[in-house]
C-alpha positions in Angstrom: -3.8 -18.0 -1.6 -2.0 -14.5 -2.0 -4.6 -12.5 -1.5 -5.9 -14.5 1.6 -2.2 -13.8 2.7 -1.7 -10.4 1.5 -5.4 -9.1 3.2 -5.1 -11.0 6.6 -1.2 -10.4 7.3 -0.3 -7.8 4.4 1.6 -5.4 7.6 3.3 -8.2 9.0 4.6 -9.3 5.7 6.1 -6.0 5.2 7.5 -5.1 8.6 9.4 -8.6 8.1 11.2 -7.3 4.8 11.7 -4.0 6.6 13.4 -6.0 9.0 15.5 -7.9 6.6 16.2 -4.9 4.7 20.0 -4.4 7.4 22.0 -6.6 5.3 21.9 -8.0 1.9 22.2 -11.7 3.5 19.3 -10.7 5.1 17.6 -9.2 2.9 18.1 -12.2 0.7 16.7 -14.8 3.1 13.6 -11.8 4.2 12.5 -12.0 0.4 12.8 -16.1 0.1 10.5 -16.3 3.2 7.8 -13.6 2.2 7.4 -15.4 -1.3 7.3 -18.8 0.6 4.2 -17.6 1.9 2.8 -15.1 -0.7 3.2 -18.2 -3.4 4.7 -15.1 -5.6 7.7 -13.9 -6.6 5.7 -11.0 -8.9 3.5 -9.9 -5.7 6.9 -9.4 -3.3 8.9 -7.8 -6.2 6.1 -5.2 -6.4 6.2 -4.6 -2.5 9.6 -4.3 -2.4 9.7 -1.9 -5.7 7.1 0.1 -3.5 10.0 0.4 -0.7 12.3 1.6 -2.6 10.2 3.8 -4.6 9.0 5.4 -1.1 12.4 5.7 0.0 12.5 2.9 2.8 15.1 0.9 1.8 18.2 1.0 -0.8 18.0 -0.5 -4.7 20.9 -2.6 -4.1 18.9 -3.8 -0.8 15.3 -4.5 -2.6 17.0 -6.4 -5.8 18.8 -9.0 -2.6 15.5 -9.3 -1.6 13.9 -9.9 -5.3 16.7 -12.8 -5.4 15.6 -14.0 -2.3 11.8 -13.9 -3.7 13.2 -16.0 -6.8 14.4 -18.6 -4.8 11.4 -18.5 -2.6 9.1 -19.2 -5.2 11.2 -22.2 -6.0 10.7 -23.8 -2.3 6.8 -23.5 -3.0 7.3 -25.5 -6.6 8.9 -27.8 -4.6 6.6 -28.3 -2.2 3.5 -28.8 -4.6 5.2 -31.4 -6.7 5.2 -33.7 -4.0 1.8 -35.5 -4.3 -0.2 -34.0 -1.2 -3.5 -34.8 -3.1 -4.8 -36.6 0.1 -5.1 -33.7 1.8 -7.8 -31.5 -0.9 -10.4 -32.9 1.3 -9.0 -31.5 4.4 -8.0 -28.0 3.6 -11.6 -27.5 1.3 -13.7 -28.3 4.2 -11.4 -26.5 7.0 -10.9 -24.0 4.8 -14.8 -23.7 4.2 -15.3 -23.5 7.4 -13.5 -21.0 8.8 -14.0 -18.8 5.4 -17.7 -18.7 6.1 -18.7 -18.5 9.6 -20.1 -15.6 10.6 -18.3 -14.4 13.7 -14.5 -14.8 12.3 -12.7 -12.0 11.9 -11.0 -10.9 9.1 -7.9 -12.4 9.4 -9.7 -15.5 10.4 -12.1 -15.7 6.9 -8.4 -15.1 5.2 -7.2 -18.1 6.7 -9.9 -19.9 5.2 -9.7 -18.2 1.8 -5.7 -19.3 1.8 -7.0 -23.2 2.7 -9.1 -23.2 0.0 -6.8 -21.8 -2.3 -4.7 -24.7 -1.3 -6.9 -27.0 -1.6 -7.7 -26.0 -5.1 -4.2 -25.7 -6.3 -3.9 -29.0 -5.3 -7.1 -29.8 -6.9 -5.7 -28.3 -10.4 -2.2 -30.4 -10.1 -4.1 -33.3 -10.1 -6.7 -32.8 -12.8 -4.0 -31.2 -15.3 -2.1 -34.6 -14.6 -5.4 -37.1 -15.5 -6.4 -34.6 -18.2 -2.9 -34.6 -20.0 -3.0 -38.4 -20.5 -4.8 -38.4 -23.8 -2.5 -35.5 -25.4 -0.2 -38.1 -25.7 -1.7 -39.5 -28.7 -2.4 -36.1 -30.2 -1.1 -35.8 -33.5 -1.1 -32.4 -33.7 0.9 -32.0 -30.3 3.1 -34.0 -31.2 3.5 -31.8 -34.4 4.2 -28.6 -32.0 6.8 -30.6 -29.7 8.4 -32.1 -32.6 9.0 -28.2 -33.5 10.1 -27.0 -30.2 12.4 -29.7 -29.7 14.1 -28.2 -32.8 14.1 -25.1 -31.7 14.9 -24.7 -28.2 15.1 -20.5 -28.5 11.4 -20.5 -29.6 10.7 -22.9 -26.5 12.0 -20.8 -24.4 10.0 -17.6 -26.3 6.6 -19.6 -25.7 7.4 -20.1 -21.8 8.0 -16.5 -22.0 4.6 -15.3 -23.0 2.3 -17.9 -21.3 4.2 -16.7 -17.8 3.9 -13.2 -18.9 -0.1 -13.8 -19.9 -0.2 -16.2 -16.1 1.6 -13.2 -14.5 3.4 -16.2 -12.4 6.3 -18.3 -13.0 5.6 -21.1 -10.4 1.7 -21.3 -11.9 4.1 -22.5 -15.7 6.9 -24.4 -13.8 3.7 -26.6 -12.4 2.3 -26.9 -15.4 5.6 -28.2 -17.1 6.0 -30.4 -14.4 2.4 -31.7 -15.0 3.1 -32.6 -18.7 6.6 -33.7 -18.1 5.3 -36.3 -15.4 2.1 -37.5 -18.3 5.0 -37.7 -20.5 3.6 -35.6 -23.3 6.7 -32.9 -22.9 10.1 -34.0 -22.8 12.4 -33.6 -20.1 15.1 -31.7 -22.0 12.5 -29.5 -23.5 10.9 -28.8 -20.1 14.2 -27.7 -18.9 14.4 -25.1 -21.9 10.8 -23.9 -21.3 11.9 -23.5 -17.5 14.2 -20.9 -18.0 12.1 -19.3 -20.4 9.3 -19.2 -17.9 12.5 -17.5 -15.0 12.4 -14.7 -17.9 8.8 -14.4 -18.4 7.9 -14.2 -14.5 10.3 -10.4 -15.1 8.1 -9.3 -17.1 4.6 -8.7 -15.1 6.2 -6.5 -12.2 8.5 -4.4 -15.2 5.1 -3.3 -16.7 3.0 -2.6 -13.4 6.0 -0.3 -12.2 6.2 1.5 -15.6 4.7 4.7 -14.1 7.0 4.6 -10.5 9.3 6.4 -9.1 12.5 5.5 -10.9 14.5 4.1 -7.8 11.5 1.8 -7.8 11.4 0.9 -11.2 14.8 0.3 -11.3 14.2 -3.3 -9.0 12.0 -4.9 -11.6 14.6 -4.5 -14.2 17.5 -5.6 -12.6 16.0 -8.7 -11.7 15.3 -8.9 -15.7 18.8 -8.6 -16.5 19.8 -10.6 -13.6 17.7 -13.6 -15.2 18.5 -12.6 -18.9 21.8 -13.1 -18.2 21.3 -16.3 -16.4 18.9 -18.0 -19.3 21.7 -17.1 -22.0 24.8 -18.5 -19.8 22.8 -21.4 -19.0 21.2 -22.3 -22.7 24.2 -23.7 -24.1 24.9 -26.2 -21.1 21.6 -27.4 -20.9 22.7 -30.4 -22.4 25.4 -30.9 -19.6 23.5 -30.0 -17.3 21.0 -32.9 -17.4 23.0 -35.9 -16.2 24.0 -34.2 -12.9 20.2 -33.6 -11.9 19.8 -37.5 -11.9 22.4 -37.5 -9.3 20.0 -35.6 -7.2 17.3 -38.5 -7.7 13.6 -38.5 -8.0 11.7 -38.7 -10.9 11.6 -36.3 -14.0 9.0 -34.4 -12.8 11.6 -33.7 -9.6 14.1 -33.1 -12.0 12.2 -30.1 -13.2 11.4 -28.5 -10.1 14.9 -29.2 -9.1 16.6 -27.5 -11.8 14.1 -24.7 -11.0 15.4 -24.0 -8.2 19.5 -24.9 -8.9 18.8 -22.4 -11.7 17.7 -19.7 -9.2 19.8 -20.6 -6.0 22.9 -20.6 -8.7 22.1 -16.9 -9.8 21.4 -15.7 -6.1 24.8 -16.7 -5.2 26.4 -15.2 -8.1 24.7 -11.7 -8.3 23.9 -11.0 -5.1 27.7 -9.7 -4.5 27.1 -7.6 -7.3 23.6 -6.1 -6.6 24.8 -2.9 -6.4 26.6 -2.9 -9.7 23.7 -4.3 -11.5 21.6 -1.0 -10.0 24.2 1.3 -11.7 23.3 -0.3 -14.9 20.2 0.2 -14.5 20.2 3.6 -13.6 22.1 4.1 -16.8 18.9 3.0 -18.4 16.2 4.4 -16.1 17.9 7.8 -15.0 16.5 10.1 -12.3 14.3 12.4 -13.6 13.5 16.0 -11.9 9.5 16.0 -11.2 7.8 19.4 -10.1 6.5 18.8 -7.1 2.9 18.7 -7.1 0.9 19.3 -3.9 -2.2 18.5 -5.0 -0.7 15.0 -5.5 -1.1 12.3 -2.9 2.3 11.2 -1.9 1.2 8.1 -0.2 -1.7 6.4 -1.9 0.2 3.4 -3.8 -2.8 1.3 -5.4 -0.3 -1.5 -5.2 -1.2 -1.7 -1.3 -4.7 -1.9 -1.5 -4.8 -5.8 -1.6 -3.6 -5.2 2.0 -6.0 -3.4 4.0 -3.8 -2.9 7.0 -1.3 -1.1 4.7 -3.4 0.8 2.7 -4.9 2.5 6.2 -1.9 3.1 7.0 -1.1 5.1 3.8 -4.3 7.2 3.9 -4.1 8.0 7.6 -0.5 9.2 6.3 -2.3 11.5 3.7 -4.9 12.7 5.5 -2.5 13.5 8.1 -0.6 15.6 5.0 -4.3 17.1 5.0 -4.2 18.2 8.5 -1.0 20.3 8.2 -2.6 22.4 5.3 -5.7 23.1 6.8 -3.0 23.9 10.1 -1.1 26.0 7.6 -4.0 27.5 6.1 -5.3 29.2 9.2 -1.9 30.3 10.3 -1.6 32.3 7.5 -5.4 33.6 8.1 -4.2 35.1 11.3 -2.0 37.0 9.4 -4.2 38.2 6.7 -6.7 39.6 9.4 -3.3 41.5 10.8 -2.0 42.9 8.1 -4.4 42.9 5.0 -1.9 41.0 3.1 -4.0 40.4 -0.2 -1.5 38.5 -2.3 -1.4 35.7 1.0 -5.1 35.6 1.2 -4.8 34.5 -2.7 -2.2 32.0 -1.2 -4.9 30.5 1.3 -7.4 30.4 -1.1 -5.4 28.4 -3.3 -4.3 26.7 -0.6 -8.0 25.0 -0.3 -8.1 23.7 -4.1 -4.9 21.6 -3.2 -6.9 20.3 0.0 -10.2 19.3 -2.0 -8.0 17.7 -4.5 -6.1 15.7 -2.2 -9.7 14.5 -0.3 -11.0 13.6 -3.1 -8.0 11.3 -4.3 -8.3 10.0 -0.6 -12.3 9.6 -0.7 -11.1 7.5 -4.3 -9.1 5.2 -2.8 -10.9 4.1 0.2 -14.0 3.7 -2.2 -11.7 1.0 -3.9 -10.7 -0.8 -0.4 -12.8 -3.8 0.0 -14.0 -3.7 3.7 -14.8 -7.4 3.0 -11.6 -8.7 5.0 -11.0 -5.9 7.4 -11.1 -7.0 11.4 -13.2 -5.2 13.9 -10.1 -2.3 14.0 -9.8 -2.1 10.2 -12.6 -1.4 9.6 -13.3 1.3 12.8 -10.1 2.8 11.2 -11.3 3.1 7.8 -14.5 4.7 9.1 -12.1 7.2 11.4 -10.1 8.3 8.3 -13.5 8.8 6.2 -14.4 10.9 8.4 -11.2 12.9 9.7 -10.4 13.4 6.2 -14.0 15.3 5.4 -13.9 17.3 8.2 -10.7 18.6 7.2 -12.2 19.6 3.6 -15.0 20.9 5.5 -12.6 23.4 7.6 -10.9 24.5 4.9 -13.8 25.2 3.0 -14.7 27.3 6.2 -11.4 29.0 5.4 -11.9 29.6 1.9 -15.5 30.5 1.6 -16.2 32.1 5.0 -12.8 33.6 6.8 -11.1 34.4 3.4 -14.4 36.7 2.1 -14.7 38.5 5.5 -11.1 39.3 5.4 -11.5 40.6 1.7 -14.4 43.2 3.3 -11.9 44.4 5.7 -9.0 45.1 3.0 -11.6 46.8 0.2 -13.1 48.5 3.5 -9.7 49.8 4.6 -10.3 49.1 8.0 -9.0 47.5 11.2 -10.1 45.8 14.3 -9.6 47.9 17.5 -6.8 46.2 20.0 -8.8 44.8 21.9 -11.1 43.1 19.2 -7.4 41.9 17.6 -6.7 40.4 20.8 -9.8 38.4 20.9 -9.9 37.0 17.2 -5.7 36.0 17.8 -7.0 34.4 21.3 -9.7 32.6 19.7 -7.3 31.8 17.0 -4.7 30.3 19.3 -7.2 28.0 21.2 -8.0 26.6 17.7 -4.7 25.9 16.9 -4.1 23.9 19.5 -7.5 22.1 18.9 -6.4 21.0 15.4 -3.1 20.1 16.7 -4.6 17.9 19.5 -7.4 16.5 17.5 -4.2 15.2 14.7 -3.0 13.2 18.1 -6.2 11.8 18.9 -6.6 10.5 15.0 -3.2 8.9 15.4 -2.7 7.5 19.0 -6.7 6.8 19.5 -6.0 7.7 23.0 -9.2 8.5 25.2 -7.6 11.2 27.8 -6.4 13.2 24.8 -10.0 13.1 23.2 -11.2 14.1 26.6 -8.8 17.1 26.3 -10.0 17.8 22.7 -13.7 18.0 24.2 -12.8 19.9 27.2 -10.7 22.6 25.0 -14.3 22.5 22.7 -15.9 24.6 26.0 -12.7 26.4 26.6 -13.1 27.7 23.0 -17.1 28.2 23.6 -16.7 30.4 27.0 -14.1 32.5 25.7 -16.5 32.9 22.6 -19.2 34.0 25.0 -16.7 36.3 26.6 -15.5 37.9 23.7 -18.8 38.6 22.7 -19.5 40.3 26.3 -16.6 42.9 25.7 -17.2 43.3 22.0 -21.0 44.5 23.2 -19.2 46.9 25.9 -16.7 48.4 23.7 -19.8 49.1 21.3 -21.9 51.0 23.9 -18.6 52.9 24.7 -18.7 53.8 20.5 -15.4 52.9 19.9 -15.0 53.8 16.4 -13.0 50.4 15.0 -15.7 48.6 16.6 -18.6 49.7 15.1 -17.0 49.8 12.1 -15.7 46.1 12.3 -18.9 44.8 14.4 -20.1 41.8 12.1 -16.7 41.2 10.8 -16.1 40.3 14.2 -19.1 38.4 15.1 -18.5 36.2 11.8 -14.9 35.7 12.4 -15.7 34.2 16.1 -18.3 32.1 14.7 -16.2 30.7 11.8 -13.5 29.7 13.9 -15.6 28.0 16.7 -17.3 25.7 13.1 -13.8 24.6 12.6 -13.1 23.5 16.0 -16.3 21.5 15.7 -14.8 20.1 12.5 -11.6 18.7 14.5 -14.0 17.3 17.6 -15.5 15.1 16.1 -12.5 12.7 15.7 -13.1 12.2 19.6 -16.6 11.3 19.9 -16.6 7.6 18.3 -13.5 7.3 20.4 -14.9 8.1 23.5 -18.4 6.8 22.8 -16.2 3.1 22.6 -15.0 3.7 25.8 -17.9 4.4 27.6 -19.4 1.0 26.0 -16.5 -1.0 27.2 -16.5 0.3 30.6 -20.3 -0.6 30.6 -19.7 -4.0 29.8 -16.6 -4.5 32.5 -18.9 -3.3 35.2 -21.5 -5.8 33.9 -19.2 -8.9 33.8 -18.3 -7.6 36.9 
C-alpha cells in the first residue's frame, strides 16, 4: 500500500507537507494526513527528515509534522480493527484489475497495487485472528506470557525489537490487537507491549538517517525522545489507566487501538508547544558539523526519493541542471584561456571536467536504480530527457577537456596568438554558443516547443557564421598575415570544436519537437 501511494502520488504527497509546513498546527494536521494515506509513520518521518535536511522547512516544523505522522498512523489502526473483512473480495479483484490492464497508466496500476495491498492486509487480520485460536492452549506460550506479565519492562523491550525488525509500528499494534481479541495475550500486557511498540516504530527512521545532514537527523531523534519520555511517564499509570478506556466502550481489541491512539494524541498535545525546545536538545547531541564542500558530490540525489518517481526526476533534472552550469562555466573560462594563455586556469577547466564525469556518473547510478515500472507516459519521457541531457553534457565537456584544452596548450608552448580578427571570430563563435547552452538549459526545464525551435534555428546561425569565418580565415591567409598562418589549424579546430558542443545541447530539442509535430498530425486527422 505505501509504495502504490508513494510511486503514483509521491509529488503530491510532498507539496501537501510543504504546504503544511506555515504553522506548527498545520504542520501537525499536514503529517496526520500524509500517514493516513502512506499507512506509515516511518515512510513520512523519512520525507520529512529529507526536508529539513535539504533546507525546505525548519526542525521545530518537521518534528510537528512527525507528531502529526504518530497520530496518523493511529487513525489507520483504527480503521483496520473494525472488521471490514467483507470487502477482501472487492478490493483483490478491483484491485487486480486495474493493476494489470495494459493501457493504465502508472498512477492507475498504483491504484491497483494500493487495492490489493488492502485487500491483503485485510486478508492477514483475519487469518492471524483464526490462526491464533489454538495458541491458547499452548503450554509453552503460556510459559512466555506468564513471564512477561511479570515483567512488564521486558514486555515492553520485546515490542521494541519486533517493531524495530517490522520497521512499522501499526503492522505490531495489529498484531497485538489480533492476539488480544483470540485472547491468548492479555489486555493489560497488550497495553505495555503498545508503548513499547510507540518506541520501537523510532527506531527504523534513526538508523536510515544516520549518514544525513544533521538538521535532518535531528527529526528522527526527537521524535525518540519525544516517545521515550512518553512510554516512561506513562508506565507507572498503566494500571490507572485501564478502567477509563472502558468508558470509551467497545471491546478489548478496541481498547488497544484506542489507547494507541490516546497514547499519541496525548503526547502531540503536550510537545508540540515545545517542539522547538526538544530540537535544542537534540542539537546538543547531534551538533552541526563543518563539511568541505565537495563538488564532485551530487547535492540532490537523496536515495530516500526513489520510491517516488515523480520526485526523484525532479532531483536529477536539479543535478543535471548543476551539470549544465559547469559545462557553462567551463567554457567561459576557455574563452579566456585562448585570450590570455592563462595556464594555471586551463588546469582549472581541466579539472573542472573530472567533477562533471563524476557527477554523470552518480546521476547515470541513480536513474539505473529508478524502476520505470510505474512511471506515466511523462515520467517516463522525462526520465529518457534527463538520460540524455545529462550525457550530452559529459560529452561537451569532454569536448572541452580533450579537444579545446589541448589546442589551447599548443598555442601557450607555441607562444603564439591569433590575429584580431581570427580572435574576433573564435569570441563570436563562442558567444553564439553560449547562448545555445543557455537556451538549450530552458528547453530541458520548460519543455517548451518555440524555445526548441529557437535552439534549432541558433544551430544554423552558429553553422553560417562557421562557414563565414572560414571565408575570411582563407582571405587573411592569401593576404599572409603572419598570426594566421601561424595559428591556421588552431583555428580551424577551435571552430569545429565549438560547433560539436552546440550539437551536444540541440539535441534536447529534437524529441521535443519531433512530439509536436506527431500531435499536430493527429489533430489534423481527428479533424
Amino acid at each position: 500500500m505505501r509504495l502504490g501511494v508513494t510511486h503514483g502520488f509521491g509529488a503530491e504527497l510532498r507539496r501537501g507537507l510543504a504546504v503544511g509546513a506555515k504553522s506548527r498546527i498545520l504542520s501537525f494536521f499536514s503529517g496526520m494526513g500524509i500517514t493516513a494515506l502512506l499507512q506509515s509513520s516511518t515512510a513520512t518521518v523519512l520525507i520529512v527528515a529529507a526536508f529539513v535536511g535539504q533546507g525546505m522547512i525548519n526542525s521545530a516544523t518537521g518534528l510537528a509534522m512527525v507528531l502529526g505522522a504518530d497520530v496518523g498512523t493511529t487513525l489507520v489502526a483504527q480503521l483496520f480493527s473494525l472488521d471490514l473483512s467483507f470487502l477482501v473480495p472487492f478490493l483483490m479483484v478491483v484491485g487486480y484489475i486495474t493493476f494489470s490492464m495494459k493501457r493504465s497508466s502508472g498512477r492507475f496500476k498504483n491504484v491497483g497495487r494500493v487495492l490489493i495491498g488492502a485487500a491483503l492486509m485485510l486478508f492477514a487480520l483475519m487469518w492471524i485472528k483464526d490462526s491464533a485460536q489454538p495458541l491458547k492452549e499452548s503450554e509453552i506460550l503460556s510459559t512466555v506470557l506468564a513471564a512477561l506479565n511479570s515483567d512488564k519492562i521486558f514486555g515492553i523491550l520485546i515490542a521494541v525489537l519486533l517493531t524495530w525488525l517490522a520497521h512499522s509500528s501499526l503492522a505490531i499494534v495489529l498484531l497485538l490487537m489480533s492476539f488480544v481479541a483470540s485472547g491468548i495475550l492479555p489486555l493489560e500486557l497488550g497495553i505495555y507491549m503498545v508503548l513499547g511498540a510507540n518506541l520501537g516504530g523510532t527506531i527504523p527512521p534513526v538508523l536510515a538517517t544516520l549518514k544525513d545532514h544533521p538538521e535532518a537527523r535531528r527529526v528522527p531523534v526527537g521524535n525518540f525522545i519525544i516517545r521515550l519520555i512518553g512510554v516512561i511517564a506513562v508506565f507507572y499509570f498503566v494500571p490507572y489507566i485501564k478502567p477509563y478506556l472502558d468508558v470509551l466502550g467497545g471491546d478489548e481489541t478496541r481498547k488497544i487501538v484506542n489507547f494507541h491512539t490516546l497514547f499519541n494524541v496525548s503526547l502531540a498535545l503536550v510537545f508540540l508547544p515545545f517542539t522547538g525546545t526538544i530540537i535544542k536538545v537534540c542539537k546538543s547531541i547531534i551538533p552541526d558539523k563543518v563539511e568541505k564542500d565537495d563538488p564532485s558530490k551530487a547535492r540532490y540525489l537523496d536515495h530516500k526519493d526513489l520510491v517516488t518517481p515523480s520526485v526523484a526526476l525532479a532531483a536529477a533534472t536539479r543535478e543535471t541542471l548543476r551539470m549544465a552550469d559547469m559545462v557553462q562555466q567551463m567554457l567561459d573560462d576557455t574563452i579566456t584561456v585562448f585570450k590570455t594563455n592563462d595556464a594555471a586556469l586551463l588546469n582549472k577547466v581541466r579539472e573542472q571536467d573530472d567533477v562533471i564525469d563524476r557527477i554523470y556518473e552518480q546521476i547515470k547510478i541513480y536513474m539505473a536504480k529508478l524502476s520505470q515500472e510505474f512511471m506515466d507516459e511523462k515520467e517516463a519521457q522525462r526520465y529518457v530527457q534527463v538520460l540524455t541531457f545529462s550525457t550530452n553534457l559529459e560529452h561537451a565537456g569532454d569536448v572541452v577537456d580533450k579537444n579545446l584544452m589541448p589546442l589551447a596548450l599548443k598555442k601557450i608552448k607555441r607562444g603564439i596568438d591569433f590575429s584580431d580578427e581570427g580572435m574576433r571570430e573564435i569570441s563570436h563563435i563562442h558567444f553564439l554558443v553560449m547562448e545555445s547552452v543557455q537556451l538549450a538549459q530552458s528547453v530541458f526545464v520548460s519543455n517548451d516547443t518555440e524555445m526548441a525551435k529557437k535552439l534549432l534555428q541558433d544551430k544554423r546561425d552558429i553553422r553560417e557564421a562557421e562557414l563565414l569565418g572560414m571565408s575570411t580565415h582563407i582571405e587573411r591567409l592569401s593576404d599572409g598575415v603572419p598570426e594566421t598562418i601561424a595559428t591556421s589549424s588552431l583555428h580551424v579546430d577551435i571552430i569545429r570544436d565549438y560547433r560539436r558542443i552546440n550539437s551536444y545541447m540541440c539535441t534536447v530539442a529534437y524529441p521535443l519537437l519531433d512530439e509536436a509535430d506527431r500531435y499536430e498530425s493527429y489533430q489534423k486527422e481527428v479533424r
